[in-house]
N, CA, C and O atoms as a DFTB+ gen file, in Angstrom:
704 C
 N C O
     1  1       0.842      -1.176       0.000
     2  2       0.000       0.000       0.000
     3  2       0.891       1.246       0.000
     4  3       1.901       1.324       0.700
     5  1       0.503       2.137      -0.753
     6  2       1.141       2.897      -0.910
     7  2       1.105       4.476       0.410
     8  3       0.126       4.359       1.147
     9  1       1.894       5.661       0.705
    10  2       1.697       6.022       1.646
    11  2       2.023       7.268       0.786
    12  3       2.854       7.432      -0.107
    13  1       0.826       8.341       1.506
    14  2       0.706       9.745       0.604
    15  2       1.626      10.534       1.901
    16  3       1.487      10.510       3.124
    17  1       3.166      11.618       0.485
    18  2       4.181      12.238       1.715
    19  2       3.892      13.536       1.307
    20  3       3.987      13.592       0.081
    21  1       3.433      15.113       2.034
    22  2       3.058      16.292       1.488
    23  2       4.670      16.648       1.988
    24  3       4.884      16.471       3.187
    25  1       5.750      17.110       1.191
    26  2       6.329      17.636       1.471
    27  2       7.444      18.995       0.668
    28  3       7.944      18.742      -0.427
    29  1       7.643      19.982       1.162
    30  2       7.729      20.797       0.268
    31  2       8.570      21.942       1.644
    32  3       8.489      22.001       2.871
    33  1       9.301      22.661       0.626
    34  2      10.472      23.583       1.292
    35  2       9.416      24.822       1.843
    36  3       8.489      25.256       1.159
    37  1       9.662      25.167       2.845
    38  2       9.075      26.210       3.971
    39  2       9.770      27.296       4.304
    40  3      10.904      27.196       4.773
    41  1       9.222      28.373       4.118
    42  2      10.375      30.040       5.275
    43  2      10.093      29.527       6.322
    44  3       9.524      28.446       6.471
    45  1      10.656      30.629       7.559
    46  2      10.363      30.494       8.622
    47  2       8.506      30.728       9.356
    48  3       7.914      30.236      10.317
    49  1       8.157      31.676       8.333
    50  2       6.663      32.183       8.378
    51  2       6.149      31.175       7.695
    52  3       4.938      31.395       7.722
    53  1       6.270      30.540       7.306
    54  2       5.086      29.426       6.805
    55  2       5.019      29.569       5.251
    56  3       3.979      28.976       4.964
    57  1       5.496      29.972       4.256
    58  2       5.429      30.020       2.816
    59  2       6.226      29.271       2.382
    60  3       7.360      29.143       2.843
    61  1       5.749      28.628       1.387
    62  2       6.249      28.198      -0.071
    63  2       6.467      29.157      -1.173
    64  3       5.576      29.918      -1.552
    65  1       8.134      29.106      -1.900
    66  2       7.936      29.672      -3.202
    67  2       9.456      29.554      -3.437
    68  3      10.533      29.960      -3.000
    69  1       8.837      28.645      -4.522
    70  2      10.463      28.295      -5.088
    71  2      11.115      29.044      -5.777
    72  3      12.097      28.576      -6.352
    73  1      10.786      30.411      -5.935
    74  2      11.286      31.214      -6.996
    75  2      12.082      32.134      -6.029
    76  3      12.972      32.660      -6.698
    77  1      12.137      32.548      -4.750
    78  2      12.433      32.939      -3.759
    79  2      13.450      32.715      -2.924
    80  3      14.184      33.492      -2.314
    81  1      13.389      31.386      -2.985
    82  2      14.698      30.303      -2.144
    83  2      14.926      29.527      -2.381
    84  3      13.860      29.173      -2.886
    85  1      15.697      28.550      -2.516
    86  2      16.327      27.297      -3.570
    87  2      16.890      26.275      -2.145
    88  3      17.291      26.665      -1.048
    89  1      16.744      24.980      -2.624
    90  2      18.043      23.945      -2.074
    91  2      19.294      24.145      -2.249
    92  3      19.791      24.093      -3.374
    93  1      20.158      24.464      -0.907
    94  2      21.672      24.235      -1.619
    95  2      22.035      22.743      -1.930
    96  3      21.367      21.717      -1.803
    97  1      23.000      22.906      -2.269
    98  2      23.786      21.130      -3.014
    99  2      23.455      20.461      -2.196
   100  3      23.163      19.365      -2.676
   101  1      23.262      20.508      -0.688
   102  2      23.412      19.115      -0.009
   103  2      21.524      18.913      -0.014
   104  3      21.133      17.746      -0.022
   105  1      20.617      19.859      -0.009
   106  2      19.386      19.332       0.087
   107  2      19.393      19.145      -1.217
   108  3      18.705      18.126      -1.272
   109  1      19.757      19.464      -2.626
   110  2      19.185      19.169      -3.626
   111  2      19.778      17.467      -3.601
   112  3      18.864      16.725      -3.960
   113  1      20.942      16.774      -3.299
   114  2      20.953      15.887      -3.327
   115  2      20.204      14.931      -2.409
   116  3      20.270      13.707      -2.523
   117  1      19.568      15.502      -1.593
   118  2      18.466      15.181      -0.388
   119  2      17.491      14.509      -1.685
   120  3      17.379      13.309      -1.935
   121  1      16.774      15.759      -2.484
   122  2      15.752      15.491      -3.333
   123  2      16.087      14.659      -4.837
   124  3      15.314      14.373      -5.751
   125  1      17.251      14.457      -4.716
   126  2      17.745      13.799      -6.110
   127  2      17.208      12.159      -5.705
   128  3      16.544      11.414      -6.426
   129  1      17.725      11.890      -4.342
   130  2      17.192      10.545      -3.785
   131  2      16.110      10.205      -3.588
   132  3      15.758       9.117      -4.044
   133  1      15.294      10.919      -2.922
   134  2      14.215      10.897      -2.512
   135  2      13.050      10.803      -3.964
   136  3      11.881      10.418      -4.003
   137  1      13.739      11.205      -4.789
   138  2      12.979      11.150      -6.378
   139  2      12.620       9.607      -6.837
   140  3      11.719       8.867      -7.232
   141  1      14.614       9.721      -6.328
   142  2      14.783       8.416      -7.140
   143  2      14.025       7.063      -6.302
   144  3      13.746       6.156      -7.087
   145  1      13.687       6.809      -4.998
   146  2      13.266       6.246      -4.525
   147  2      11.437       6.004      -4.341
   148  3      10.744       5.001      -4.164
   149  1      11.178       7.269      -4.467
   150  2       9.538       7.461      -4.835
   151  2       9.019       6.464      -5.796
   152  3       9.572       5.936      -6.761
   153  1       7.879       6.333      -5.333
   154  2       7.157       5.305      -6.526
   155  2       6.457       6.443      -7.502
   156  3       6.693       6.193      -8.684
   157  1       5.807       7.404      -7.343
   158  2       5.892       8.342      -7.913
   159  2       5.253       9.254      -7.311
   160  3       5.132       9.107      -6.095
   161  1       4.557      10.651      -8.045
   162  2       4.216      12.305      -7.751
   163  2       3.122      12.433      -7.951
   164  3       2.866      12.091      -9.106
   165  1       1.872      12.923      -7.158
   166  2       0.640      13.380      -7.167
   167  2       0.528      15.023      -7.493
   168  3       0.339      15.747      -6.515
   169  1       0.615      15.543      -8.587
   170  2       0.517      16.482      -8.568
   171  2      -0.746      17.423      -8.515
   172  3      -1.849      16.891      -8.640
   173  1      -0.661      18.745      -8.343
   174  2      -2.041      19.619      -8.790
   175  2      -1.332      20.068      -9.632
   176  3      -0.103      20.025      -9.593
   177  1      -2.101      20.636     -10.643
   178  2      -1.422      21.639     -11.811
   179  2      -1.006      22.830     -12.112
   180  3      -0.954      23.375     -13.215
   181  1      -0.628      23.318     -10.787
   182  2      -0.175      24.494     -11.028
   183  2       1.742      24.089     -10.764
   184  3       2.581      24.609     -11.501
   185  1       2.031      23.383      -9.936
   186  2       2.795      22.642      -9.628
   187  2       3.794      21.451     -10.604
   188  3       4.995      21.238     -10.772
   189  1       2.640      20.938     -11.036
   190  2       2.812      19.992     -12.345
   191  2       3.103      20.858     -13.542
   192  3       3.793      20.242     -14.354
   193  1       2.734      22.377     -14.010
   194  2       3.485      22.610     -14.748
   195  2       4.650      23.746     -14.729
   196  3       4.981      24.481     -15.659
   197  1       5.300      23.673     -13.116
   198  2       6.293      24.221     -12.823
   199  2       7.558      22.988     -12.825
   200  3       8.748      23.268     -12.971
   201  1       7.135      21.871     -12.671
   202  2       7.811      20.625     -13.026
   203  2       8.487      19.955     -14.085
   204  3       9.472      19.239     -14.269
   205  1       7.266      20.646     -14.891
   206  2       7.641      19.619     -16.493
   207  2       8.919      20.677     -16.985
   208  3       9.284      20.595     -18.158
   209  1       9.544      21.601     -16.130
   210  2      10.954      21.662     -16.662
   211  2      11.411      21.342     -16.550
   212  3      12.382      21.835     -17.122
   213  1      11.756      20.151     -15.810
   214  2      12.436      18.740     -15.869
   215  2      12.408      17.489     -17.077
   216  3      13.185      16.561     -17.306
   217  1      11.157      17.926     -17.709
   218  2      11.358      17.232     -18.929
   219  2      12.351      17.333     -19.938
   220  3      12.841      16.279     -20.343
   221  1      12.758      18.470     -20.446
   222  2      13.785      18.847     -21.345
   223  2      14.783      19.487     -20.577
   224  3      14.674      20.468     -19.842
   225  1      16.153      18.529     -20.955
   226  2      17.343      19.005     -20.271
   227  2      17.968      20.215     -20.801
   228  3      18.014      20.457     -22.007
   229  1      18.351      20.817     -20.079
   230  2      18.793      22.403     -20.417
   231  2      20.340      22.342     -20.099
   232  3      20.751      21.666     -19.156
   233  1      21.267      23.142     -20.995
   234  2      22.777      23.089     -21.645
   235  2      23.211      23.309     -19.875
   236  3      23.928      22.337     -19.637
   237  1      23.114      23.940     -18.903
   238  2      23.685      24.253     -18.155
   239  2      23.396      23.396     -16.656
   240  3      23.932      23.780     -15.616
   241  1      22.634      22.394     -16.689
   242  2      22.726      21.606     -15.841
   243  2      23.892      20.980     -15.489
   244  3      24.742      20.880     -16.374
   245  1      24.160      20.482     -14.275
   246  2      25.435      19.921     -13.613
   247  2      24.636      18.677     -13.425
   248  3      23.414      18.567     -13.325
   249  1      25.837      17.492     -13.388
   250  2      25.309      16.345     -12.863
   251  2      24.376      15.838     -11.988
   252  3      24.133      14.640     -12.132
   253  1      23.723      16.493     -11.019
   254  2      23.262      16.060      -9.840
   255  2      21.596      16.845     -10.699
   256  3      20.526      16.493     -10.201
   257  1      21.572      17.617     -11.644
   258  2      20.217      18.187     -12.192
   259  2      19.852      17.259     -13.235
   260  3      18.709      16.959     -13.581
   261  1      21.218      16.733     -13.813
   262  2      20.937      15.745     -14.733
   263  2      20.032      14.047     -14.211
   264  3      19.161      13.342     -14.720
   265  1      20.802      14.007     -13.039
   266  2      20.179      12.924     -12.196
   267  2      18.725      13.289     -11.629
   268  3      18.114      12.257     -11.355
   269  1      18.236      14.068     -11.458
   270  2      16.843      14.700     -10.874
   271  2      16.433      14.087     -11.571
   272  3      16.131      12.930     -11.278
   273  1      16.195      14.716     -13.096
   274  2      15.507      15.041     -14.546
   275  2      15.461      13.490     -14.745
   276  3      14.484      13.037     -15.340
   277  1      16.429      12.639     -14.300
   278  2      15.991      11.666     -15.341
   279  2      15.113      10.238     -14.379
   280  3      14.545       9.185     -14.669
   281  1      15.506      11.148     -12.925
   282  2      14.582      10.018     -11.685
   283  2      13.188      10.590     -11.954
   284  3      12.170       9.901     -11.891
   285  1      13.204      11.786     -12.233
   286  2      11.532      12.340     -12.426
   287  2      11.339      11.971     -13.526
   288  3      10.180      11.577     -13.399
   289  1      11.636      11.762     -14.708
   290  2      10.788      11.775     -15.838
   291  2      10.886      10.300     -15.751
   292  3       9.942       9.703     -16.269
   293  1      11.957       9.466     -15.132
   294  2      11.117       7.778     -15.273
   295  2       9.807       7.259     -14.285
   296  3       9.229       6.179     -14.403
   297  1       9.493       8.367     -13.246
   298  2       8.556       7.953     -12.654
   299  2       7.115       8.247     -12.950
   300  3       6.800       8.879     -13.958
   301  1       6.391       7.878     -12.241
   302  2       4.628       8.168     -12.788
   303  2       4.089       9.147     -12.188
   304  3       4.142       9.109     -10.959
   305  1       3.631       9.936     -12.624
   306  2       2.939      11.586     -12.474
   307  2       1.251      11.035     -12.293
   308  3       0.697      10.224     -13.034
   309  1       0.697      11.665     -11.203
   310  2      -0.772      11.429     -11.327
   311  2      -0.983      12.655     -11.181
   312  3      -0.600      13.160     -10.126
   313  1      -1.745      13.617     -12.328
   314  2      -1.878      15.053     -12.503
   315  2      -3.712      15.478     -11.667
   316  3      -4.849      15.328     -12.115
   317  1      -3.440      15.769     -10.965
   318  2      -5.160      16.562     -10.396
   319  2      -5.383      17.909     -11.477
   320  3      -4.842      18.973     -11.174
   321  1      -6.173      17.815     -12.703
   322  2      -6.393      18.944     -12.813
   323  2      -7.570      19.086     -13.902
   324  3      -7.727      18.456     -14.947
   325  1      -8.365      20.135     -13.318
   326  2     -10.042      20.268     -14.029
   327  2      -9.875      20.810     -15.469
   328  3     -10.736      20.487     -16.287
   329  1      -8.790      21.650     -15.883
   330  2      -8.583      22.274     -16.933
   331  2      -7.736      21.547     -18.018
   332  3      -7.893      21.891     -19.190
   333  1      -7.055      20.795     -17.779
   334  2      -6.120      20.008     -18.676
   335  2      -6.822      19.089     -19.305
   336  3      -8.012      18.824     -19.136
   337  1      -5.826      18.449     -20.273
   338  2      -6.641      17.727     -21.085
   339  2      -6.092      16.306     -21.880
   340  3      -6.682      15.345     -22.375
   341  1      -4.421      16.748     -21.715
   342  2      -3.331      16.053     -21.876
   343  2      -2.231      16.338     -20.856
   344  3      -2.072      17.401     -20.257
   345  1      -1.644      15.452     -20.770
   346  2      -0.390      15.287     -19.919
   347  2       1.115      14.595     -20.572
   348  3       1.128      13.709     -21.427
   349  1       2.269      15.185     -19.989
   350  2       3.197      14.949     -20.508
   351  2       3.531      13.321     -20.415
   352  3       2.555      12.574     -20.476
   353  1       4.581      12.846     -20.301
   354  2       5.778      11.682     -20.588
   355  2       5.252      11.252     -19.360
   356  3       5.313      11.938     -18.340
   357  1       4.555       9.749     -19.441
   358  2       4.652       8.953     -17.411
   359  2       3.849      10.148     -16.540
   360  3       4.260      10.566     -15.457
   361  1       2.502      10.666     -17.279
   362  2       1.960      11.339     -16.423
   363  2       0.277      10.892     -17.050
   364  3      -0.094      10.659     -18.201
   365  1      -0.400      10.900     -15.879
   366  2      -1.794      10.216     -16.065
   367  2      -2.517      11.632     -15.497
   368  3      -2.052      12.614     -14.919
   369  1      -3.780      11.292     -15.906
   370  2      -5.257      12.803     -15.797
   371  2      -5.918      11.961     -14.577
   372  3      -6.628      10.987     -14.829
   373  1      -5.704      12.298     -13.485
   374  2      -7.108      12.059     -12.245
   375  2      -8.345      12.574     -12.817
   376  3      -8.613      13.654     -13.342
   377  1      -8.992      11.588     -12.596
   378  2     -10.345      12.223     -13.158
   379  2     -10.726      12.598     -11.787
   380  3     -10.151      12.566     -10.699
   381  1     -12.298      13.095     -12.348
   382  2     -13.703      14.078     -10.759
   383  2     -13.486      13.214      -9.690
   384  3     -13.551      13.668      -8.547
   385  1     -13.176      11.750      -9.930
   386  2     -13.493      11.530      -8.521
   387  2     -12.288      10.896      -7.559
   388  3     -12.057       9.738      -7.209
   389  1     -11.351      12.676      -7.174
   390  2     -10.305      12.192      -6.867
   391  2     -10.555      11.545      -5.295
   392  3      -9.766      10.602      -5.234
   393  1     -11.062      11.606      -4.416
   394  2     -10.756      10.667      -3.586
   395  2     -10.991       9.047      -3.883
   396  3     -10.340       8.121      -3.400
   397  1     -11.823       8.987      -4.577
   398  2     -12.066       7.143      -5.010
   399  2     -10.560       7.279      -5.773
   400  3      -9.608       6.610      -5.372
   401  1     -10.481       7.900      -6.531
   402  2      -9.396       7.906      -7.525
   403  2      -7.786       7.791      -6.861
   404  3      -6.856       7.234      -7.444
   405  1      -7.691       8.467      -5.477
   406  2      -6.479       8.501      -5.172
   407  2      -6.373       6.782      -4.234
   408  3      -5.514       5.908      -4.114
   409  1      -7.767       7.002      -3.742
   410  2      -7.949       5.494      -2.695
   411  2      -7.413       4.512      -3.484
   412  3      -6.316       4.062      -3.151
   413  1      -7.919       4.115      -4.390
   414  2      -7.817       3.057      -5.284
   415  2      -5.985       3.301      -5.657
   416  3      -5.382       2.263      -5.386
   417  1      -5.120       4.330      -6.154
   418  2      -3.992       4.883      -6.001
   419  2      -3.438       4.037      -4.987
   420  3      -3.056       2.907      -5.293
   421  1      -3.359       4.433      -3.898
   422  2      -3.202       4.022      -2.750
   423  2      -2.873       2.517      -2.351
   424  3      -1.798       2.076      -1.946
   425  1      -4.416       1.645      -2.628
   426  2      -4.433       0.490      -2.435
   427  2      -3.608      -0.232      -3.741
   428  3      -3.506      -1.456      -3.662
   429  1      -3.130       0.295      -4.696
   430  2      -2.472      -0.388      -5.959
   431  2      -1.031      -0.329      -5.797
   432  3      -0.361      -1.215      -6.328
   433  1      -0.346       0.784      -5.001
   434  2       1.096       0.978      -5.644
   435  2       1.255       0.680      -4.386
   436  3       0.347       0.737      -3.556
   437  1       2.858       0.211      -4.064
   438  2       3.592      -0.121      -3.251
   439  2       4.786       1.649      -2.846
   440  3       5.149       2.478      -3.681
   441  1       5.022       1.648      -1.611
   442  2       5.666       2.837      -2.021
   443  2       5.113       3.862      -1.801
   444  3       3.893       4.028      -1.818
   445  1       6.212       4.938      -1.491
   446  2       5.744       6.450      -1.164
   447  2       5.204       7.132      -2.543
   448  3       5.286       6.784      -3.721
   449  1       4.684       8.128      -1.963
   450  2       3.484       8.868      -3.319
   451  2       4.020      10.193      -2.809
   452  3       3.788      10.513      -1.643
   453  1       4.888      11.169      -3.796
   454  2       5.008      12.393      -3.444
   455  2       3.614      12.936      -3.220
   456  3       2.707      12.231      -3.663
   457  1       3.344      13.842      -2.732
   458  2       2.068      14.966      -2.914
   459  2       2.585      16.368      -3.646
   460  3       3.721      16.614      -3.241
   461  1       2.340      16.888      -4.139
   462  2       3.018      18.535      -3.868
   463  2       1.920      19.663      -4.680
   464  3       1.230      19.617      -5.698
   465  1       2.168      20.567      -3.716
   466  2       1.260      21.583      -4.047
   467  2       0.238      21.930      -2.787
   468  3      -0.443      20.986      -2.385
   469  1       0.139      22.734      -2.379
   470  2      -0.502      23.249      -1.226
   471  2      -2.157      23.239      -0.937
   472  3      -2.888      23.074       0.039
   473  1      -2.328      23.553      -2.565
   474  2      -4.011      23.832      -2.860
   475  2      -4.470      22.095      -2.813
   476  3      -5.376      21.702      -2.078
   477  1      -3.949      21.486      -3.413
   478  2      -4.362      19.471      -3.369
   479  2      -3.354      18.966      -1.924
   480  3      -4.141      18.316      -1.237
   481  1      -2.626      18.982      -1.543
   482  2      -2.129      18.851       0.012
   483  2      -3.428      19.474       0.599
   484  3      -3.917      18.550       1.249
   485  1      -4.373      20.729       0.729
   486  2      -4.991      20.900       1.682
   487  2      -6.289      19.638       1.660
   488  3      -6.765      19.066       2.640
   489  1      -6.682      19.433       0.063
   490  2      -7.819      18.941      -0.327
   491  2      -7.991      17.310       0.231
   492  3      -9.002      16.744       0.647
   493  1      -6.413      16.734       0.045
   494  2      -6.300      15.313       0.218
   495  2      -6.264      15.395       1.803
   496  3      -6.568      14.384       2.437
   497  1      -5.901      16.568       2.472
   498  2      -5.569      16.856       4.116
   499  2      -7.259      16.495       4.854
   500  3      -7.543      15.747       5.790
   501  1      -8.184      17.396       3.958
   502  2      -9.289      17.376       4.498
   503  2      -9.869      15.880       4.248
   504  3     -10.563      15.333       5.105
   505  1      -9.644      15.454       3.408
   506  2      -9.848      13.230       3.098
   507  2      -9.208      12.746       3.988
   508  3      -9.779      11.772       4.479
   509  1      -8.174      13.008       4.471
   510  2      -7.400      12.149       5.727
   511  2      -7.176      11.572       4.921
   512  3      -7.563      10.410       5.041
   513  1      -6.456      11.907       3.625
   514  2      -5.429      10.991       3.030
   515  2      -4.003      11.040       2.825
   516  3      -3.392      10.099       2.318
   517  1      -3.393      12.230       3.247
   518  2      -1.809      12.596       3.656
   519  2      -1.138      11.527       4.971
   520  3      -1.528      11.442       6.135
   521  1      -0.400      11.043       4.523
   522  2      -0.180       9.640       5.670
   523  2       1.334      10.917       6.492
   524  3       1.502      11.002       7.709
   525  1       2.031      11.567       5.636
   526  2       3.131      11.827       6.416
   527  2       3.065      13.726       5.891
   528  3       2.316      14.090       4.985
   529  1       3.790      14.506       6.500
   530  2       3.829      16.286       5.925
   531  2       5.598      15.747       6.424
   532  3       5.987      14.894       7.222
   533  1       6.244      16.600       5.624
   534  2       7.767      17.224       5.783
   535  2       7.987      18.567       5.465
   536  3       7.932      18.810       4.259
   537  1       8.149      19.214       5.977
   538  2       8.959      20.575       5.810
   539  2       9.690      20.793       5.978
   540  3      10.194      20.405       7.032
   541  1      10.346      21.540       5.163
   542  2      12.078      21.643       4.945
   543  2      12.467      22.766       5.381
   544  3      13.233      23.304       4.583
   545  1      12.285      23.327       6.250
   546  2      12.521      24.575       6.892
   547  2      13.399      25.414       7.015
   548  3      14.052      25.367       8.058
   549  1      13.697      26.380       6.090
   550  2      14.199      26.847       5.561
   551  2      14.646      28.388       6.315
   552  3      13.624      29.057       6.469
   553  1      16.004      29.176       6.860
   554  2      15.930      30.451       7.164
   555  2      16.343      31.531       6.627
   556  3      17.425      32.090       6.443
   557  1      14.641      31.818       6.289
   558  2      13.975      32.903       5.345
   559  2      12.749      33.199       6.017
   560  3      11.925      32.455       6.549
   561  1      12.808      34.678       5.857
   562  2      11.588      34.973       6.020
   563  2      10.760      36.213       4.920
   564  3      11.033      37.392       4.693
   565  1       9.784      35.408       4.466
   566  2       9.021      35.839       3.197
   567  2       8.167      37.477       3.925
   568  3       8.315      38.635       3.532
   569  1       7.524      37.083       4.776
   570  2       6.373      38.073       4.676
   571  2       5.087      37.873       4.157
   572  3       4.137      38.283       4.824
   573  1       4.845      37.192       2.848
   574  2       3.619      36.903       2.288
   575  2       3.889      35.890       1.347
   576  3       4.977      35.412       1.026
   577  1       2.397      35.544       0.823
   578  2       3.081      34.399      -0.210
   579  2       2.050      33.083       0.042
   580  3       1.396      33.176       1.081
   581  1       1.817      31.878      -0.764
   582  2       1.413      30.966      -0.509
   583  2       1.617      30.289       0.606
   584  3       2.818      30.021       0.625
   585  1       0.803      29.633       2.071
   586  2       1.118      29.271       3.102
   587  2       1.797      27.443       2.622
   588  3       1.796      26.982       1.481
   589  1       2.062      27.073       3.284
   590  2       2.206      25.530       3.444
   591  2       0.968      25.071       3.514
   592  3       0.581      24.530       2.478
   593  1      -0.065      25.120       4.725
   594  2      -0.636      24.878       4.891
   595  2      -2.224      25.461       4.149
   596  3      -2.974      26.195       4.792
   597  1      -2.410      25.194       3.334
   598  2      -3.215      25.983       2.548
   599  2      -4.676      26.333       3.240
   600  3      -5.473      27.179       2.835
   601  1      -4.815      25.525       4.309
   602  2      -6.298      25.412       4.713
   603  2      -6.181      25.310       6.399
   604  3      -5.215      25.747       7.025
   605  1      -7.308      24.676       6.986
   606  2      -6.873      24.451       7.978
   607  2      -5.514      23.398       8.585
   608  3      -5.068      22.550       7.812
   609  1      -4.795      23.565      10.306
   610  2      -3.800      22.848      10.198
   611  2      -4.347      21.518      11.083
   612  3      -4.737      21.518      12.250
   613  1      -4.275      20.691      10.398
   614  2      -4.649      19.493      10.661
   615  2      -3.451      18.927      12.328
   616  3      -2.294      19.046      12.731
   617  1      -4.230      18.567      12.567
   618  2      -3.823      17.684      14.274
   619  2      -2.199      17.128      14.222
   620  3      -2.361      15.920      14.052
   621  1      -0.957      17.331      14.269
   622  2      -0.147      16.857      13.808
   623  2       0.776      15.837      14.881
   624  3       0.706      16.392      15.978
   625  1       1.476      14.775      14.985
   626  2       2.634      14.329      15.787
   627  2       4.050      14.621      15.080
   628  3       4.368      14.504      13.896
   629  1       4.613      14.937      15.924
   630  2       6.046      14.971      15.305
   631  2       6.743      13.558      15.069
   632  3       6.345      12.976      16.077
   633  1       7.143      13.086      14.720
   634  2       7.793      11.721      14.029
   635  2       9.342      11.795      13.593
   636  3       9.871      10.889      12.950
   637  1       9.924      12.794      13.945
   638  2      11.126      13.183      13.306
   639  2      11.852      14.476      13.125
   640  3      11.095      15.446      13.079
   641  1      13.142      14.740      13.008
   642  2      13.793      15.816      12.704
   643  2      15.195      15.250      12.287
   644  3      15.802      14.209      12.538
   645  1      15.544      16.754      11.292
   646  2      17.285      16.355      11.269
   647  2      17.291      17.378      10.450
   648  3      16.425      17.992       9.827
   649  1      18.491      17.452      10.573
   650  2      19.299      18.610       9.695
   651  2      20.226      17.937       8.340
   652  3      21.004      16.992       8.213
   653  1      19.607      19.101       7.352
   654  2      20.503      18.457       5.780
   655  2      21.225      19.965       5.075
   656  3      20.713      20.945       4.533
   657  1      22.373      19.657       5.329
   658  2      22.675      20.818       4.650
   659  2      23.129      21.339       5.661
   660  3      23.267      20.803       6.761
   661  1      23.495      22.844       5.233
   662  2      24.238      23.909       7.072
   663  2      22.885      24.454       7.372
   664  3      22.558      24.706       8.532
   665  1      22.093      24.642       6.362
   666  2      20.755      26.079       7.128
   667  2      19.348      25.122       7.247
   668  3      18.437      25.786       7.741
   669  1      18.975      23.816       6.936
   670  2      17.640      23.310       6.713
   671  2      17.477      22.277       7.614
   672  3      18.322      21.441       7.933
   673  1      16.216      22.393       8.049
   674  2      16.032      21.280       9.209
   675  2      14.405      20.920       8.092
   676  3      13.541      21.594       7.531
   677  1      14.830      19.101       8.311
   678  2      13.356      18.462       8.183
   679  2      12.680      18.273       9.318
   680  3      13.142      17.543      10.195
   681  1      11.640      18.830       9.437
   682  2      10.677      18.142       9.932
   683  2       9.459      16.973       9.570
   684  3       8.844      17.000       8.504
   685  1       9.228      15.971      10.615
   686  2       8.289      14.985       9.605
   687  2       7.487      14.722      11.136
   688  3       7.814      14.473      12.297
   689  1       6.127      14.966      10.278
   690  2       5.026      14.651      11.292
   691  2       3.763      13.953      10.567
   692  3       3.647      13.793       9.352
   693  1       2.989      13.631      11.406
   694  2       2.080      12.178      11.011
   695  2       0.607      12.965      11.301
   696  3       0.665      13.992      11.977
   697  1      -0.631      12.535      10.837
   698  2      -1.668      13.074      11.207
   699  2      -2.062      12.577      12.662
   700  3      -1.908      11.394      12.968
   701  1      -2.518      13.405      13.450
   702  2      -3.045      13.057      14.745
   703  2      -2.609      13.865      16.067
   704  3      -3.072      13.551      17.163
């Protein structure tokens, strides 16, 4: 059975935005693994098509971007999205009825299931279908911006910590 992980890089205030703050080398090789080990990515689509620049390799990548690109594009994409119509390389269309749709997900694959995206992290949050949250906690502080938590904050246990990198601490907590 497979286990749904919401996890995604955090300021200190609670935002997401990757355009803002980046992984240094030692978390990006954090996420090079963690790719490669995923069974695959639940995306929403706003997310999913900040991603598919990983599809086409670009002249100035270094080895460790080259390795991302090619753990993501061999894995399976399950895209949440009302407006789309096609999907790229190893990426499938959730249809309307994503909780049957993710359940059934779930009960089929073996393996962790990225989540990402804040707006479907809140949606699958309110299903009680997020098995684990990680935040990568990051020191920055935004001010404004998309929260992590897009909705309400669900009941959490802590399950974990550690530090990757000199400035980022994971956190990993469980529903309850």
């Amino acid at each position: 059975m497979a286990r749904l992980v919401f996890g995604m890089n955090q300021s200190l205030d609670g935002y997401v935005d990757h355009m803002k703050f980046r992984p240094d080398a030692t978390l990006f090789r954090h996420f090079v693994k963690e790719t490669q080990e995923q069974a695959g990515s639940l995306y929403g689509r706003k997310i999913y098509d900040i991603m598919r620049y990983w599809d086409d390799e670009q002249p100035d990548w270094d080895a460790d971007h080259r390795e991302f690109a090619a753990a993501w594009c061999r894995q399976t994409k399950w895209v949440v999205s009302r407006t789309l119509t096609e999907v790229g390389p190893n990426a499938v269309l959730v249809g309307s009825d994503l909780e049957g749709e993710v359940r059934r997900l779930k009960a089929a694959v073996d393996g962790e299931i990225e989540v990402a995206g804040p707006d479907l992290a809140k949606t699958l949050t309110e299903l009680g279908l997020i098995d684990e949250y990680r935040i990568y906690l990051h020191p920055v502080v935004l001010g404004s911006g998309r929260p992590y938590f897009a909705g309400p904050r669900p009941p959490l246990t802590l399950i974990g910590h550690d530090r990757i990198g000199e400035d980022v601490v994971r956190l990993r907590y469980v529903p309850g």
